[in-house]
N, C-alpha and C positions, 0 to 999 in steps of 0.2 A: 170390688171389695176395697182397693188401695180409696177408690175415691168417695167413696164411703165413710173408712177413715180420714182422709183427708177434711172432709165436711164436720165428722166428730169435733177432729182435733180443733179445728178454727171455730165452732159454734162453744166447746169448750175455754177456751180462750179466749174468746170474746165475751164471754158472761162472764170467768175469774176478772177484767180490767174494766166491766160496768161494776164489778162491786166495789173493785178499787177504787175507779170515777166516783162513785156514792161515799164511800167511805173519807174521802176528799173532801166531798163538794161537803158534806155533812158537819166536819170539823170545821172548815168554813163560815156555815148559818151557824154553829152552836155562838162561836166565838163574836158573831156580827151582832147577832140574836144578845146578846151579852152586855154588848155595847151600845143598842137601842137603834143602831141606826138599819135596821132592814128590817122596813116597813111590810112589803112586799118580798114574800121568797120568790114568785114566778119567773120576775126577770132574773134573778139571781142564778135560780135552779136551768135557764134557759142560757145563761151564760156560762155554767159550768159544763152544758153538754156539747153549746158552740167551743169551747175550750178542749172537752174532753174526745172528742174528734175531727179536729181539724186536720189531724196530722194524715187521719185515714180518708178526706176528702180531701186533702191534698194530691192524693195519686189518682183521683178520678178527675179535679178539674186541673183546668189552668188556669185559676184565681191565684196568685203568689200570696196573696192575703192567710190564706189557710194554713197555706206551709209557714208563714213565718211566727204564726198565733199559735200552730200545733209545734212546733220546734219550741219554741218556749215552753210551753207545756211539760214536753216531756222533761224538761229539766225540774219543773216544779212536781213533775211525778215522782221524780226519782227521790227528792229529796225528803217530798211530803213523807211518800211510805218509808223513811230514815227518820225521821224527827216527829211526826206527829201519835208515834205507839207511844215514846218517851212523854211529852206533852200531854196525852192523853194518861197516864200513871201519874204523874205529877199533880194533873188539875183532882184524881181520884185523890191522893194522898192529903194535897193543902187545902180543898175547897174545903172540909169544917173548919178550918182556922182563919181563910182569905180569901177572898174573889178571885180564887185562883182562875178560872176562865178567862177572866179579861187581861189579868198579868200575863201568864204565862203563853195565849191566844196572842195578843202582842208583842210579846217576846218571839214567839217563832213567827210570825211575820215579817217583824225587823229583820228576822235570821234569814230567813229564805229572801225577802228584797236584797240583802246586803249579798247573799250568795251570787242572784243573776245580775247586780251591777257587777263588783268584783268579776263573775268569771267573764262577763263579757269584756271588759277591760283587760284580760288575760287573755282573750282569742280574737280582738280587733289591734293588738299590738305588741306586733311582733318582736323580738329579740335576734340579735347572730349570737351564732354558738360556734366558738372555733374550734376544729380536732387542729391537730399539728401530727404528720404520721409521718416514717420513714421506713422506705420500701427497700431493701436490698438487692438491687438488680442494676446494674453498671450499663444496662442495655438501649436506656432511655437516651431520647436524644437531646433532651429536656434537663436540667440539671434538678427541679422542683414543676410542680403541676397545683396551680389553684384553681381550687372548682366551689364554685356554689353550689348548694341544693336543697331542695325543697319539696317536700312531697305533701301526699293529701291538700293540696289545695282546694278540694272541694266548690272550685265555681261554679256558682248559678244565683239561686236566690239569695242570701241569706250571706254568704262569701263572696261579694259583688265586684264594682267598679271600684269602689274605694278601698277595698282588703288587696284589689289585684295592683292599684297604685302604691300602694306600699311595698308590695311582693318586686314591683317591678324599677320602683326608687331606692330599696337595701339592697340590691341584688347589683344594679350599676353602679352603686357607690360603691363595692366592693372591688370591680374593676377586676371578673375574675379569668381566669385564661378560657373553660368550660361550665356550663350549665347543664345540670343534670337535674331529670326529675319523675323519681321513681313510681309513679302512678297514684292515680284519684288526683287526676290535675282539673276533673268538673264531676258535678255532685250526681250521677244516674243519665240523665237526659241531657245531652249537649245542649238543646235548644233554644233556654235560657240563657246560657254563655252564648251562643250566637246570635239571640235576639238585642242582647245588651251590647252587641258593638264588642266585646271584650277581648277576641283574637285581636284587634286593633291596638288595645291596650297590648299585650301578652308581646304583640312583634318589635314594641321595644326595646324591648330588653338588646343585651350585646355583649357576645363573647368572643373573641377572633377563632376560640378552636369550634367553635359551634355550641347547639342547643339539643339537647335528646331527653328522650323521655319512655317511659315503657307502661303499660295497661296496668290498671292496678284493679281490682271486685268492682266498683262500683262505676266504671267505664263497661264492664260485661252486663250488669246490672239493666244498663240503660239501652242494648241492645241495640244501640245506633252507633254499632263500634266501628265500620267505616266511612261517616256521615266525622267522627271526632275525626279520625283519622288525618281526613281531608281538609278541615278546620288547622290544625293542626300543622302541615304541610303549606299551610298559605300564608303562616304568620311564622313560618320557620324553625319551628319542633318538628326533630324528627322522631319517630318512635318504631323503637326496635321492638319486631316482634320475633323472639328467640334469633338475633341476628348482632354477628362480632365483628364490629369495623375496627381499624386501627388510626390511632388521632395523633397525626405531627409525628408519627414515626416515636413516640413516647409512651402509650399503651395501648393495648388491647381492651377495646369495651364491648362490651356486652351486655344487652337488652334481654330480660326473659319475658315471655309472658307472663301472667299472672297464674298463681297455683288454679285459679277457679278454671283457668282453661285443663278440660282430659289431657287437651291432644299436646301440650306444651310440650318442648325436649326436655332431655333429661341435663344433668351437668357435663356426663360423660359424652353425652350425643354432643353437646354446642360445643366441647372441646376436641371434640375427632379429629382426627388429620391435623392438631395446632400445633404448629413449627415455630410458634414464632416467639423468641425469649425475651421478650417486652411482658413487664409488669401487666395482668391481669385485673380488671376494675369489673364488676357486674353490679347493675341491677335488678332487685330483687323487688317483689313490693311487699310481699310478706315475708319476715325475715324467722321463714320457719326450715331452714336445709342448708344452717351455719356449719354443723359437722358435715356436711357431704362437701360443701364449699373450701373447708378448710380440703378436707382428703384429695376434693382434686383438685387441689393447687390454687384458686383464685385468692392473689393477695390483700384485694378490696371486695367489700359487698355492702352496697346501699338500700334501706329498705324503709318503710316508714309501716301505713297500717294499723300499727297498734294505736295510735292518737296517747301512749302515753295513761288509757283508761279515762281520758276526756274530761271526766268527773271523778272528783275521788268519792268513794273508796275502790272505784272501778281498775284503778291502777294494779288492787290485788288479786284481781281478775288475770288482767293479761300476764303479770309475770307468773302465773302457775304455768298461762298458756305456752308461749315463749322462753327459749330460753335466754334472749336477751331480748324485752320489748320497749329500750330506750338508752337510748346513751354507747357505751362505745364496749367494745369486748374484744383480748386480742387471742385468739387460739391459734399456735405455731405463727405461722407466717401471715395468717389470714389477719385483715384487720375487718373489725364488723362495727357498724354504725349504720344505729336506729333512729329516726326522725319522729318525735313528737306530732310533729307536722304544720302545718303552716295553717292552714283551713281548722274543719272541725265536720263533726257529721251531727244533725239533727241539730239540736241546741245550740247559739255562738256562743257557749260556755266552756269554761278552763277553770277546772277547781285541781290543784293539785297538778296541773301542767302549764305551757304557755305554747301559742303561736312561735314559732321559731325557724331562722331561715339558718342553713348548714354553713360553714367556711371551711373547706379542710382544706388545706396545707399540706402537700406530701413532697416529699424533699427523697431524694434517689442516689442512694451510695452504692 
């Protein structure tokens, strides 16, 4: 019965996004059709289907081709079905008075080109974002602690060798004491990232207190979680998995799993038996258990995940979902800071957010 419905659900689902595909591809011809120059629909109608599932033969082949034609795509999905009901009411409203199809047909073309330059330009260049925080704990042995960070890098296709030379040129210019990075540091399937040489790139980097890192969805996603792992360990990230070491005698860090794992501990299990009154730093990848985090004591929690909603108007998505899904939040002692994130998932698009690598600053009185 379950798989029964399961088959439902997906044969449903996939008929609502061919009528989307059509309703797409159709505003398209109207507007080409318009303008005289589509002679022939066939190739047209055969480029809208190569378009309109590449994303879904991307997961069966390993042609990179598909993934990077279907990742584009969905950003022109997303935007189409935003802009072309309005377009379409507009061309009903002026066509008795204007060719409104070719005006307004052009106009949202320009709109949607100028969207995928723009955000790509927003998710191939990155920004630093400094916090500046003060921990009250006399314990450290440190008088201040700078850490870069970075989360959702999303390496493989699409977030390559050139998005991870930058990740790995702002990161050393920074000159920071640690480097943390709270998961989605490669997009599903490591394999990519390993075929591209890219750990090579990644063991650059250089921090004297070390590199750590913790799983984030789409490291489980890809089911070759200790295939990363080992990747991972040979270019000098380590990655805690629900595991609290202590850096320089200055704080206590802590790695969780990622919520998608059952079996992760809890906040009060990872803090059993802790004796030790050095400032408390965790990360999180989804920063969904800030009130549990403040209640038991952790003064830091780093977390990314949300991407910020990637695209807007998706931003008003995640902060229904979260109760902080970007930027910084101080409840009691705890201090919380969300990563937009460095990479991107599907689309290299940023509308409403930016690529961004972390500086925080924390200073110990």
């Amino acid at each position: 019965m379950n798989r029964l419905k399961a088959v439902i659900g997906v044969s449903v689902a996939f008929l609502i996004y061919t009528i989307i595909l059509f309703y797409i591809g159709w505003n398209g011809y109207v507007w080409l059709s318009s303008l005289e120059i589509l002679d022939y629909p066939i190739p047209y109608i055969a480029l809208i289907i190569l378009f309109g599932y590449s994303y879904i033969l991307s997961h069966v082949s390993h042609f990179s081709f598909f993934k990077i034609i279907g990742s584009y795509w969905l950003a022109i999905l997303q935007y189409g079905i935003l802009i072309f009901p309005i377009a379409n009411i507009a061309c009903y409203v002026l066509n008795p008075y204007i060719q409104a199809t070719e005006i307004i047909g052009s106009i949202t073309f320009l709109l949607i080109a100028f969207i995928l330059i723009y955000g790509s330009f927003n998710a191939y260049s990155p920004i630093i974002r400094t916090y500046k925080l003060t921990i009250a704990k006399k314990h450290a042995r440190r008088p201040s602690l700078k850490i870069a960070m970075a989360s959702d890098m999303h390496f493989g296709t699409l977030s390559g060798r050139k998005h991870l030379n930058r990740l790995v040129t702002n990161i050393n210019d920074l000159q920071p004491d640690l480097i943390l990075f709270p998961g989605d540091i490669i997009d599903d399937d490591p394999t990519p990232f390993m075929k591209k040489k890219m750990g090579d790139q990644l063991a650059k980097l250089y921090a004297p207190l070390g590199i750590y890192g913790v799983l984030g969805n789409h490291e489980y996603y890809g089911k070759m979680i200790p295939e990363f792992i080992k990747e991972m360990e040979r270019v000098g990230v380590k990655i805690l998995l629900d595991e609290k070491i202590t850096i320089d005698d200055t704080i206590r860090l802590i790695g969780r799993k990622d919520k998608t794992d059952k079996d992760r501990l809890t906040i009060p299990s990872l803090l059993e038996n802790e004796e030790s009154t050095l400032p408390i730093v965790m990360m999180d990848h989804q920063p969904a258990e800030l009130e549990a985090a403040m209640n038991d004591g952790i003064d830091v929690i780093l977390s990314g995940h949300t991407h910020r909603g990637q695209m807007a108007p998706n931003h008003l998505i995640t902060k229904k979902v979260f109760e902080l899904d970007w930027g910084y939040k101080k409840k009691k002692q705890l201090h919380a800071i969300v990563s937009s994130g460095f990479g991107f998932w599907g689309p290299p698009i940023r509308i409403g957010s930016r690529s961004e690598i972390l500086y925080i600053d924390i200073t110990f009185e």
